[in-house]
Steps between C-alpha positions, in 0.01 A plus 500: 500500500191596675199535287206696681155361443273637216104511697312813532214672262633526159525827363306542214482820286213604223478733264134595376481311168796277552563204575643461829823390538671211694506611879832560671428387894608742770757285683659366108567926530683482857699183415605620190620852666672284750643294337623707219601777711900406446471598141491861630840485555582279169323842315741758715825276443422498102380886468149461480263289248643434164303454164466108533369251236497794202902536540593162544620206233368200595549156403135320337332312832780559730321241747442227278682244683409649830168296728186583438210597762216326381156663635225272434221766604602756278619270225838643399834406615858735536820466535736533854776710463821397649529662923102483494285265660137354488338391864240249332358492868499863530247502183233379718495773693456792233140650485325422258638747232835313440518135477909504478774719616865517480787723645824619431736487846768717519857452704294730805276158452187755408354455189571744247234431237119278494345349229113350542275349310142443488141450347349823409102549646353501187524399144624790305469526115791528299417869333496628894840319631697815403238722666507242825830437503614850541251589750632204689856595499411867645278381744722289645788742452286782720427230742848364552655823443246798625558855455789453226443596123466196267696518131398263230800319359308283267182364372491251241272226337682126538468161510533205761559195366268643180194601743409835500724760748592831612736615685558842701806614652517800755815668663407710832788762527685493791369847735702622799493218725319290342619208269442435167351220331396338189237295383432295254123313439394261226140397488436210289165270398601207570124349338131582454455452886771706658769817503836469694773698562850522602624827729847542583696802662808559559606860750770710566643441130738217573552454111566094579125526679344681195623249233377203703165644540489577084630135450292329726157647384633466160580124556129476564324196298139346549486156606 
């Protein structure tokens, strides 16, 4: 598989009186619409986007035995579902928003889900990670996804390896022509110096794409 390079000016929303979230660099938008572009037809073959994590049983830390991408710059580590792969080289060549990245191929050989990782541009205190977090996930939702109405799924207070988390997920609807997606986000301080996060979507609402996103971010543990 074919990864394109991540360079370019990051993109990098604010909000008056927030603080800004991680950015979400132009050409991590075109590879990711590229790349994921198969799962349109994945979401026409299975009648459009289904109700994903909420509906399904799942067995406790379904990746447990699974390798683990360790990211030493944003200090957590996750799991590698089966059919995906990490390009340790390719890591060197994200912007400076994501320090890790993996992707899900599919038998087209396009990748039909991302997950990234990286060190968030600030410190941010642990009564404003729900506040952050969620302004995160829609920015990079409207970014990756523009013009297409944003649902929140989920917002909850959690843990990583007992350091304060939260985690957002978002579904964009699938709209004419246009795909669906899901998102899912979990912003976690890692210590008193820095704020990471973990950012995975899955289009086109291949349920198989969907639950590896929701296990890999869950899988996520500090190092």
């Amino acid at each position: 598989m074919t990864t394109p390079p991540l360079s370019g000016q990051p993109y990098q929303p604010h909000r008056p009186g927030m603080v800004p979230p991680p950015p979400a660099p132009s050409q991590v938008r075109r590879g990711l619409r590229a790349a994921l572009a198969v799962a349109v037809v994945l979401a026409l073959a299975c009648g459009g986007a289904t109700v994903w994590w909420l509906l399904r049983g799942r067995a406790e830390a379904p990746l447990a035995d699974r390798p683990r991408v360790s990211d030493a710059r944003a200090g957590v580590t996750y799991a590698l579902p089966p059919g995906w792969v990490h390009d340790r080289r390719g890591d060197a060549d994200l912007t400076d928003a994501f320090s890790s990245r993996i992707t899900r191929t599919t038998a087209g050989g396009a990748s039909g889900g991302t997950v990234l990782a990286g060190r968030s541009g600030q410190v941010v205190p642990d009564a404003d990670l729900g506040t952050y977090t969620e302004a995160a996930a829609r920015s990079n939702a409207e970014f990756f996804f523009p013009d297409q109405p944003v649902e929140l799924a989920r917002s909850q207070v959690t843990k990583v390896s007992g350091h304060p988390a939260h985690t957002v997920a978002l579904r964009v609807p699938a709209r004419g022509e246009k795909s669906g997606a899901h998102l899912l986000m979990t912003v976690v301080t890692v210590d008193g110096d820095h704020t990471s996060f973990v950012l995975g979507i899955a289009t086109g609402g291949s349920p198989a794409g969907v639950h590896d996103v929701e296990d890999v971010v869950e899988s996520a543990r500090t190092r």
